[in-house]
C-alpha positions as CSV (number, residue, x, y, z in Angstrom):
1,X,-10.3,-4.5,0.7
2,X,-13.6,-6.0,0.3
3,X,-16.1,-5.5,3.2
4,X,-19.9,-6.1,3.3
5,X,-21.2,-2.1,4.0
6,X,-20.4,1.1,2.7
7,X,-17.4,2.2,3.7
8,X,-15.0,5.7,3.1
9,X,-11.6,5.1,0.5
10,X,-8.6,5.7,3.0
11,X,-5.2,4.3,1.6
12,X,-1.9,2.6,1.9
13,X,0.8,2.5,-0.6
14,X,-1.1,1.3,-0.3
15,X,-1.6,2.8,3.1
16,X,-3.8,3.9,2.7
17,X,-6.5,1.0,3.4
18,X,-8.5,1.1,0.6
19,X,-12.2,-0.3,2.4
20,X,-15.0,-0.9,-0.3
21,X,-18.5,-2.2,-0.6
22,X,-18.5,-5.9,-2.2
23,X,-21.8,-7.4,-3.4
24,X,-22.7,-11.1,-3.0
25,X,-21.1,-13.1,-5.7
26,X,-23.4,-15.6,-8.0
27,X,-22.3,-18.5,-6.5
28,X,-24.3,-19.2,-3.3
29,X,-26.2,-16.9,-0.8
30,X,-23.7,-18.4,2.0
31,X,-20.6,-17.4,0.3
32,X,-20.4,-13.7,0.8
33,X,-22.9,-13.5,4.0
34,X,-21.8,-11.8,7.3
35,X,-22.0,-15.3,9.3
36,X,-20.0,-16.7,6.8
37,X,-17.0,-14.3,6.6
38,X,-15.5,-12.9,9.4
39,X,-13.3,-9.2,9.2
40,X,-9.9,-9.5,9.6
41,X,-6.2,-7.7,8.6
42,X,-3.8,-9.2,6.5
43,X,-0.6,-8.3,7.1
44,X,2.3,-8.7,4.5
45,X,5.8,-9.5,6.3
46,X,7.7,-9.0,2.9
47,X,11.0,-10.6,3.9
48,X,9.5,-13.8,5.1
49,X,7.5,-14.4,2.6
50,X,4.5,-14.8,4.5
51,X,0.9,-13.0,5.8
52,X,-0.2,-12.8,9.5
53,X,-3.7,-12.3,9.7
54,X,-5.2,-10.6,12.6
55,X,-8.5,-9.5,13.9
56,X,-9.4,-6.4,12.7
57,X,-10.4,-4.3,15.9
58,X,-10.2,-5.1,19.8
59,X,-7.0,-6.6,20.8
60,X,-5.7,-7.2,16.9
61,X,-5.1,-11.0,17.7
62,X,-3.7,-13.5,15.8
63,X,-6.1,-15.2,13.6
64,X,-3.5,-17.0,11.5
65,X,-0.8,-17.4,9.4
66,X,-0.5,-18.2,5.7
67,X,2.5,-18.7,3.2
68,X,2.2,-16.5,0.0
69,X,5.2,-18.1,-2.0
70,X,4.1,-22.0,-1.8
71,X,5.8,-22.2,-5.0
72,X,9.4,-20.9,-4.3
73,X,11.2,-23.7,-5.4
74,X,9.7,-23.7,-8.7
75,X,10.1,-19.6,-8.8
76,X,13.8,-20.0,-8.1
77,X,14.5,-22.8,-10.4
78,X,13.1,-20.2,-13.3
79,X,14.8,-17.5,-11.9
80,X,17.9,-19.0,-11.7
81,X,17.8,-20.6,-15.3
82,X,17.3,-17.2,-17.2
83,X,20.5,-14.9,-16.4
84,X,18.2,-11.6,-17.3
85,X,15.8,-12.9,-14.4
86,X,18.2,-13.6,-12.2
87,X,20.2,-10.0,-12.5
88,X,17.0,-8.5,-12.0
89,X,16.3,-10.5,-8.8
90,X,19.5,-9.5,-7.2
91,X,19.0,-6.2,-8.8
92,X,15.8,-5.8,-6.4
93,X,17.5,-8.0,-3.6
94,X,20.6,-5.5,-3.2
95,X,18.5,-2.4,-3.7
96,X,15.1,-2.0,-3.1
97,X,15.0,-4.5,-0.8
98,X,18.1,-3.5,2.1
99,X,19.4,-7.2,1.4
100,X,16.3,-9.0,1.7
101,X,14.3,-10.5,-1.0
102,X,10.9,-8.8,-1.7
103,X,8.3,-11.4,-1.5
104,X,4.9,-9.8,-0.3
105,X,4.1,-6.1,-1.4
106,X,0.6,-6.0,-0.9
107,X,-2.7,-8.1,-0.8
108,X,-6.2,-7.9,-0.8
109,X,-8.9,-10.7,0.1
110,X,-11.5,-11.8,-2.5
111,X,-15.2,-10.8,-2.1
112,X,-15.8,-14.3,-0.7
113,X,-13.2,-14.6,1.8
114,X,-11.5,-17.6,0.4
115,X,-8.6,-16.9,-1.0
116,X,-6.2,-13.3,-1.1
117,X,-4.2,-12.5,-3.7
118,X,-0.8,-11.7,-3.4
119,X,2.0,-9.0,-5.1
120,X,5.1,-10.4,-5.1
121,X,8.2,-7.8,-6.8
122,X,11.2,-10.3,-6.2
123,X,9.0,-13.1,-8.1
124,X,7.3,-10.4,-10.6
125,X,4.0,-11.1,-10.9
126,X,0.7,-11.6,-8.6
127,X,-0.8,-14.6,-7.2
128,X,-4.6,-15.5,-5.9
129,X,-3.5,-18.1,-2.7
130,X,-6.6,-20.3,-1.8
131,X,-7.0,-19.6,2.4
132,X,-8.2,-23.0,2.8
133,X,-5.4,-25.3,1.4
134,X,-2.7,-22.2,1.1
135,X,-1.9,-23.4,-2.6
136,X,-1.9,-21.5,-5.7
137,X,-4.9,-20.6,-7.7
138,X,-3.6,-18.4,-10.6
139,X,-0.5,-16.6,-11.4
140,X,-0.5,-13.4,-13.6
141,X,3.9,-12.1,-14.4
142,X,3.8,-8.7,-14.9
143,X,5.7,-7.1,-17.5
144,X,9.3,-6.1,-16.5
145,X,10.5,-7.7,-13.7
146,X,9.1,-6.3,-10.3
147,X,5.3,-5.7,-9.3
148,X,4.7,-3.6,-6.2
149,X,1.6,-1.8,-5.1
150,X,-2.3,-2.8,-5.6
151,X,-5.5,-1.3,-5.7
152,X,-9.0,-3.2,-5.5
153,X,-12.5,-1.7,-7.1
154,X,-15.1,-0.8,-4.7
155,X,-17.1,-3.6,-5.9
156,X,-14.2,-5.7,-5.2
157,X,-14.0,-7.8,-8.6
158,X,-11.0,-6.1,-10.2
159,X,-6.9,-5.7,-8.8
160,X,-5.0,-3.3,-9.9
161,X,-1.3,-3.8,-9.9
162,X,2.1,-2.0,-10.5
163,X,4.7,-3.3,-12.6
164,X,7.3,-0.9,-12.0
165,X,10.0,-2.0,-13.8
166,X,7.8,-1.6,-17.2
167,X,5.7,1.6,-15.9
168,X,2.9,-0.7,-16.2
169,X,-0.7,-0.9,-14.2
170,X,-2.0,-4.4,-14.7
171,X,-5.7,-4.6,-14.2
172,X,-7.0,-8.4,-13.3
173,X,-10.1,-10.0,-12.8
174,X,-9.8,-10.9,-9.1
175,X,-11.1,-14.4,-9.3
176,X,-9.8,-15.5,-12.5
177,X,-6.4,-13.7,-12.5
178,X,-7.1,-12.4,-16.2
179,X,-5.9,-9.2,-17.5
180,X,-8.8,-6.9,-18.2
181,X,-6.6,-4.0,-19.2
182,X,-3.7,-2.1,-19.0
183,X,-2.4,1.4,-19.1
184,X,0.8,3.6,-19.1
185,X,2.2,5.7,-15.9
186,X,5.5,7.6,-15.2
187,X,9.0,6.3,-14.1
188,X,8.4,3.2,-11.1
189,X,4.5,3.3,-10.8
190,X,3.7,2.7,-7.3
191,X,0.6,3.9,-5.1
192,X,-2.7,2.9,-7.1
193,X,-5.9,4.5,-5.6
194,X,-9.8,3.7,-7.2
195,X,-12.4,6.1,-6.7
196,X,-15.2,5.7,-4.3
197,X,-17.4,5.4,-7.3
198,X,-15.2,2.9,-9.4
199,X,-15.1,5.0,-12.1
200,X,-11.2,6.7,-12.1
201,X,-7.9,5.0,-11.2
202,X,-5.2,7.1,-10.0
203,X,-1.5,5.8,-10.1
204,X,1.0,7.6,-8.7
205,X,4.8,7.0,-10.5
206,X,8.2,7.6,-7.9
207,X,10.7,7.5,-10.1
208,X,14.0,6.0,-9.1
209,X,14.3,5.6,-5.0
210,X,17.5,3.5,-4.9
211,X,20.1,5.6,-6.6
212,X,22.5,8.0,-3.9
213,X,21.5,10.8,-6.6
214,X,19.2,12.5,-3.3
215,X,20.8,16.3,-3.5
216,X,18.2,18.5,-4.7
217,X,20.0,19.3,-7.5
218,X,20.3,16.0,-9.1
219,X,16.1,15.5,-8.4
220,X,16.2,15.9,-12.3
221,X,17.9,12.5,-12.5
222,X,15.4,10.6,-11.2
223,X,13.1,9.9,-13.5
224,X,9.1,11.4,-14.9
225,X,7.3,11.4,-12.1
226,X,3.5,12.1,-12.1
227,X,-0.1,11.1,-11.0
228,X,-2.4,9.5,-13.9
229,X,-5.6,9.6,-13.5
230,X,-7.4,6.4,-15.9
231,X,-11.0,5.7,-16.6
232,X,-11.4,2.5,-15.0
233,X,-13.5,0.8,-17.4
234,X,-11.7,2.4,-20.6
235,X,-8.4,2.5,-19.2
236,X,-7.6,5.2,-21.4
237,X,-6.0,8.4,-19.6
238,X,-8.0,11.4,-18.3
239,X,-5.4,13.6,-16.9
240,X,-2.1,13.8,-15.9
241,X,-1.2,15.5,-12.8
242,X,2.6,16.4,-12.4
243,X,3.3,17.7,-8.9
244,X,6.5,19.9,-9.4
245,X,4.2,22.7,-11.7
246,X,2.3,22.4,-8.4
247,X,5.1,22.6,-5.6
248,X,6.7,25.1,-7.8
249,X,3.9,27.3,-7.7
250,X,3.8,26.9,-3.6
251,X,7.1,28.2,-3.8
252,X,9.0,24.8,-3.2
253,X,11.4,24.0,-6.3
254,X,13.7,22.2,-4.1
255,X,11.0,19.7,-3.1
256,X,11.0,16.1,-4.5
257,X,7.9,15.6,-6.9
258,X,7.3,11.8,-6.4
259,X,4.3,11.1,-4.7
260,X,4.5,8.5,-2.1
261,X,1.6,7.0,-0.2
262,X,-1.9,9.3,-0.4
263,X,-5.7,9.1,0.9
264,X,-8.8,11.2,-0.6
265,X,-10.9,12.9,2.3
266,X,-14.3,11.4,2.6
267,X,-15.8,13.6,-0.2
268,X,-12.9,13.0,-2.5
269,X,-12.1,16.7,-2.9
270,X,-8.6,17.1,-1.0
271,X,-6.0,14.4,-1.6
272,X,-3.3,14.1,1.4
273,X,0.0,13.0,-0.3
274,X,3.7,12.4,1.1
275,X,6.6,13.1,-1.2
276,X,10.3,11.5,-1.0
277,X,12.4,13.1,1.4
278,X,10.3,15.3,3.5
279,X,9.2,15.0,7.2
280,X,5.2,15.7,6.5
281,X,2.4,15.5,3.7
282,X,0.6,18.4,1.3
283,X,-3.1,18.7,0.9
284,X,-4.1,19.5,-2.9
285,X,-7.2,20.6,-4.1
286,X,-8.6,18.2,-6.6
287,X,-11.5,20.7,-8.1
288,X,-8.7,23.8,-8.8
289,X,-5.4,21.3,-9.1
290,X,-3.5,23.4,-6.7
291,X,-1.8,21.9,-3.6
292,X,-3.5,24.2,-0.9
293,X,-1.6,23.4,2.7
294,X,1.5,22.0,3.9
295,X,2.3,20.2,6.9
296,X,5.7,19.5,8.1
297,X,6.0,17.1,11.1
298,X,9.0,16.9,13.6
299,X,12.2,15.6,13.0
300,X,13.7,13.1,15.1
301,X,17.1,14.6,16.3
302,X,18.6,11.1,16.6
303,X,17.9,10.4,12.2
304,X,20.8,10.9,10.1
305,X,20.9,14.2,7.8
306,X,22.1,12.2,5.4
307,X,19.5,11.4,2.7
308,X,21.5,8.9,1.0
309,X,20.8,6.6,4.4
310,X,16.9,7.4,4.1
311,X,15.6,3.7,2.9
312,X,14.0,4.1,-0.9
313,X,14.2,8.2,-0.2
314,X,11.1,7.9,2.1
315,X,11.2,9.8,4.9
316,X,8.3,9.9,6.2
317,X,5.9,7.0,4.1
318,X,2.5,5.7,5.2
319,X,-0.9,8.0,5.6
320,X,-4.7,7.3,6.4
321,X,-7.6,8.7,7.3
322,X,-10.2,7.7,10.1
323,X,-13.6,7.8,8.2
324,X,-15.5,11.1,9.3
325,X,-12.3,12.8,8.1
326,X,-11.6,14.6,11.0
327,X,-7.9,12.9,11.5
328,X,-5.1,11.8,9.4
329,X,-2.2,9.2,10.6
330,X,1.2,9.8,9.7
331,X,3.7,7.0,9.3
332,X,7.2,8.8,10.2
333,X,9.4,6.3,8.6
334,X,13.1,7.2,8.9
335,X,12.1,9.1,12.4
336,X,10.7,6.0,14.2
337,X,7.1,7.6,14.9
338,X,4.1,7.6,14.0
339,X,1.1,10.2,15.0
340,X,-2.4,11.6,14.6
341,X,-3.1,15.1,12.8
342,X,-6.3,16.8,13.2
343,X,-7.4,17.2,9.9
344,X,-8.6,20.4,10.2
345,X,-5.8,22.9,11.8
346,X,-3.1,20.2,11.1
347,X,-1.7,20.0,14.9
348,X,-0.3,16.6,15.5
349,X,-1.1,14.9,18.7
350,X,1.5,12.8,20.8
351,X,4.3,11.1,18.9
352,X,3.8,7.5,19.1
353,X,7.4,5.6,19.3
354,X,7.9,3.7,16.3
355,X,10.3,1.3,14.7
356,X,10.7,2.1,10.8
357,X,6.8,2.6,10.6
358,X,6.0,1.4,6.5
359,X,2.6,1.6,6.3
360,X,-0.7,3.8,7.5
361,X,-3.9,1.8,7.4
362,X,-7.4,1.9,9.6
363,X,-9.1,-0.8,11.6
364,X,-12.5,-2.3,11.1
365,X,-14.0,-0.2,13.5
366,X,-12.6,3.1,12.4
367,X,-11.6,4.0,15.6
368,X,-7.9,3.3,15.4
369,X,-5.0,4.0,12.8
370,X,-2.6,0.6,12.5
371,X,0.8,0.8,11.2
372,X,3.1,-1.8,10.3
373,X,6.4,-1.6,12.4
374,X,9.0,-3.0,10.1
375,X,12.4,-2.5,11.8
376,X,10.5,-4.1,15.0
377,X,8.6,-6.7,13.0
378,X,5.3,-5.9,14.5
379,X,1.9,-3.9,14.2
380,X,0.6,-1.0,16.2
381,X,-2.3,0.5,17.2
382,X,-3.4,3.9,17.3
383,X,-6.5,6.1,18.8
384,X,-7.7,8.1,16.3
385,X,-9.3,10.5,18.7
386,X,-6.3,10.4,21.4
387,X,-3.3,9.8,19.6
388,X,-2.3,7.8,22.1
389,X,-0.9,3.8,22.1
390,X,-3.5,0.9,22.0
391,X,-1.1,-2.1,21.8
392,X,1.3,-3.3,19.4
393,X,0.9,-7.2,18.2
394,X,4.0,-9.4,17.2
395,X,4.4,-10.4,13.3
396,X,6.6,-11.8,10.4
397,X,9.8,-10.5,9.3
398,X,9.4,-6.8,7.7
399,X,6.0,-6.0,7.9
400,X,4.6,-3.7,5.4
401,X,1.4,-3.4,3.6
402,X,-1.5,-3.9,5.9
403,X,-4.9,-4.4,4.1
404,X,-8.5,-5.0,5.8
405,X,-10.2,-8.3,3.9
406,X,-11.9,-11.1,4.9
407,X,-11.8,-15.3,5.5
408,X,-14.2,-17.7,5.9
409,X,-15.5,-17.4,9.9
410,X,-13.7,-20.9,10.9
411,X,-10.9,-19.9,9.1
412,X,-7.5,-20.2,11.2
413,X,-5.0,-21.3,8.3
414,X,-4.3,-23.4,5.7
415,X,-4.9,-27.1,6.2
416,X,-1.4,-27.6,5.2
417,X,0.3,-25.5,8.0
C-alpha cells in the first residue's frame, strides 16, 4: 500500500501487507503531502460488498465506510444475460465462496489518497472507486472469469492482479486502469508479492482449493502449482520455483506444494510461506533455493480432522512480519487463533482466540499484527512484542484482505453515503 516513507515489504495474500514508498505525483505539491493524506486500513468485507476503513494504529477506529460494487445492478444484468458468465458466478458462489458471493478480494489506495482500487472475483475484473463521490473510475475484466489477489509496486503506480481462472497476472497502471503487461503462472495464481526494489514479481499459483480431492494421495490432482518469479518491467519469467522438489528434499512428500500467503524478511533473503493443509509455515532460503526450517503450530483439539471441511484447504492462512524482523504473525484459520512467533527460535507466544482468522497484516506503527476475523466479522489487534490482545474493532460481513493506504485527511466517506 502506498505510504509516504520507506517502509519493509510484509504481505497478505495478500497478508501480507505490502507497505511501500510512493513519490509525489505531477499533479500538485498538495496532493500526495502528509497534511493532506492521512494513514488508514482498508478493510475488504468480501460478502458485503463493501470496505471499512479504519485508523491505522491506536484504537483502530472507524474512519469510514465505502461501497466497492456501486455498479451491481449493471454487473448482474451482464451476468445474468451471458449463460457462460453466469455458470461461472455460481460456480464461485457455491464453491469458493461458502455460499456467499465474492465481491471484495483485495484493495490498495492510490498514491494520492483519492480513490482505491478494488479486486472483485464474483464480478471478474478490478475497479479504481473515487473516495470522494464512491463511483466508478475505471474498470479493467480480467481474463477468465474470477480475479483474486493483488500486489502494488513500491513506487505505488502499478497493480498487479490474479486472474485465476485464466492463470493470468494482470499488471495495470493504477490511475488509468490500463494494462501494462501480462504474464503466465501455474494452476489458480493467487498471492502476488513485488520486491522491495520493484524490480521482480513473484506469484504464487494454488492450484484447485475447492474440490474434496484433500487425501495426500490424490495432491497430484490438483493442479501445477509453483512460484514465478517475473521481471517487473519486462514481464518475462526469471525462474520458476516449484516447492514439492523442495519439500521432497526436507523429507515431506506427503505435504501439499501450494503456496498460500508469504512475507520476505527485511533483507529479502528468507521467505516465510504457508502451504494448504498444514498447521504452521516453512522458511526457505532464497540465495541456495532450499526451504531451511519448519514450524508447525498447535492444533486446536475442537477442529475437525477432516480436510474436506477445511475452507479452500487452508488451514492455517494469513502471515506478516513486524518490520525489524524479529517476529512473524500467524493467522490460524481453521483453528480460530492467531499468534506471534519469534522469528528467530520460532516459539510462539500466547494463542490469541480467533474467529476463522483470513488474513495477517501490520499496522502503521509497526507495533501490532492485525488480522481480519472473518467468521466474527471483525478485526483484531495484536502486540508484536507481547503476543498478547490489543482490541478487536467491529466490521462488514466476512472480512478478509486488510491493506494499509491512504485518503484525503477530511475524508470520512463518500458524499453519496
Amino acid at each position: 500500500m502506498p505510504a509516504l516513507r520507506p517502509r519493509h515489504l510484509c504481505s497478505v495474500a495478500a497478508a501480507l501487507a505490502l507497505t511501500v514508498t510512493a513519490p509525489a505525483t505531477a499533479a500538485t505539491a498538495d496532493d500526495t503531502s502528509p497534511a493532506a493524506l492521512r494513514e488508514v486500513m482498508f478493510v475488504g468485507n468480501n460478502w458485503d460488498g463493501t470496505a471499512d476503513v479504519i485508523k491505522s494504529t491506536g484504537d483502530f477506529a472507524k474512519v469510514g465506510h465505502l461501497d466497492v460494487i456501486p455498479d451491481k445492478d449493471q454487473r448482474m444484468a451482464e451476468i445474468n444475460a451471458d449463460p457462460i458468465k453466469w455458470i461461472y458466478f455460481m460456480a464461485i458462489r457455491n464453491g469458493v465462496g461458502e455460499g456467499h458471493d465474492q465481491f471484495v478480494d483485495d484493495m490498495y489506495s492510490t498514491p494520492d489518497g483519492r480513490s482505491v482500487v478494488v479486486s472483485r472475483p464474483s464480478f471478474a475484473d478490478v475497479v479504481s472507486i473515487d473516495l470522494a463521490t464512491g463511483s466508478v473510475n475505471w474498470r479493467f475484466p480480467v481474463s477468465g472469469y474470477r480475479s483474486d489477489h493483488m500486489a502494488v509496486s513500491p513506487d505505488g503506480t502499478r497493480v498487479a492482479v490474479s486472474a485465476s481462472l485464466s492463470n493470468t497476472v494482470h499488471v495495470l497502471d493504477i490511475v488509468t486502469g490500463k494494462q501494462l503487461g501480462s504474464f503466465k503462472t501455474g494452476d489458480k495464481p493467487h498471492e502476488n508479492i513485488f520486491t522491495k526494489d520493484g524490480k521482480y514479481i513473484w506469484n504464487m499459483s494454488i492450484g484447485d482449493v475447492n474440490t474434496a480431492l484433500d487425501d495426500p494421495g490424490w495432491d497430484w490432482t490438483k493442479g501445477d502449482r509453483h512460484i514465478t518469479v517475473v521481471d517487473a518491467t519486462t514481464y518475462k519469467q526469471v525462474k520458476v520455483i516449484d516447492m514439492r522438489e523442495r519439500l521432497d528434499a526436507f523429507g515431506l512428500k506427503d505435504f501439499s506444494d501450494a503456496v498460500r500467503p508469504a512475507v520476505f524478511a527485511p533483507d529479502e533473503s528468507k521467505l516465510y510461506f504457508q502451504v494448504s493443509f498444514f498447521n504452521g509455515f516453512f522458511e526457505y532460503d532464497v540465495a541456495s533455493d532450499k526451504i531451511t526450517r519448519m514450524k508447525t503450530l498447535p492444533k486446536n483439539p475442537a477442529t475437525s480432522t477432516d480436510r474436506t471441511t477445511w475452507v479452500n484447504d487452508s488451514r492455517h492462512h494469513g502471515i506478516s512480519m513486524n518490520p525489524s524482523g524479529t517476529r512473524l504473525c500467524v493467522a490460524g484459520t481453521m483453528d480460530d487463533y492467531a499468534t506471534v512467533v519469534d522469528r528467530a527460535t520460532l516459539q510462539e507466544g500466547p494463542l490469541v482466540t480467533a474467529s476463522k482468522p483470513y488474513w495477517a497484516t501490520v499496522s502503521g506503527d509497526g507495533k501490532d499484527c492485525i488480522v481480519s476475523e472473518s467468521g466474527a466479522d471483525q478485526v483484531t489487534a495484536i502486540d508484536f512484542a507481547t503476543g498478547e490482545k490489543v482490541t478487536s474493532v467491529p466490521v462488514g460481513d466476512h472480512p478478509q484482505r486488510v491493506r494499509l493506504g491512504h485518503v484525503r485527511s477530511d475524508w470520512t466517506g463518500p458524499s453519496t453515503n
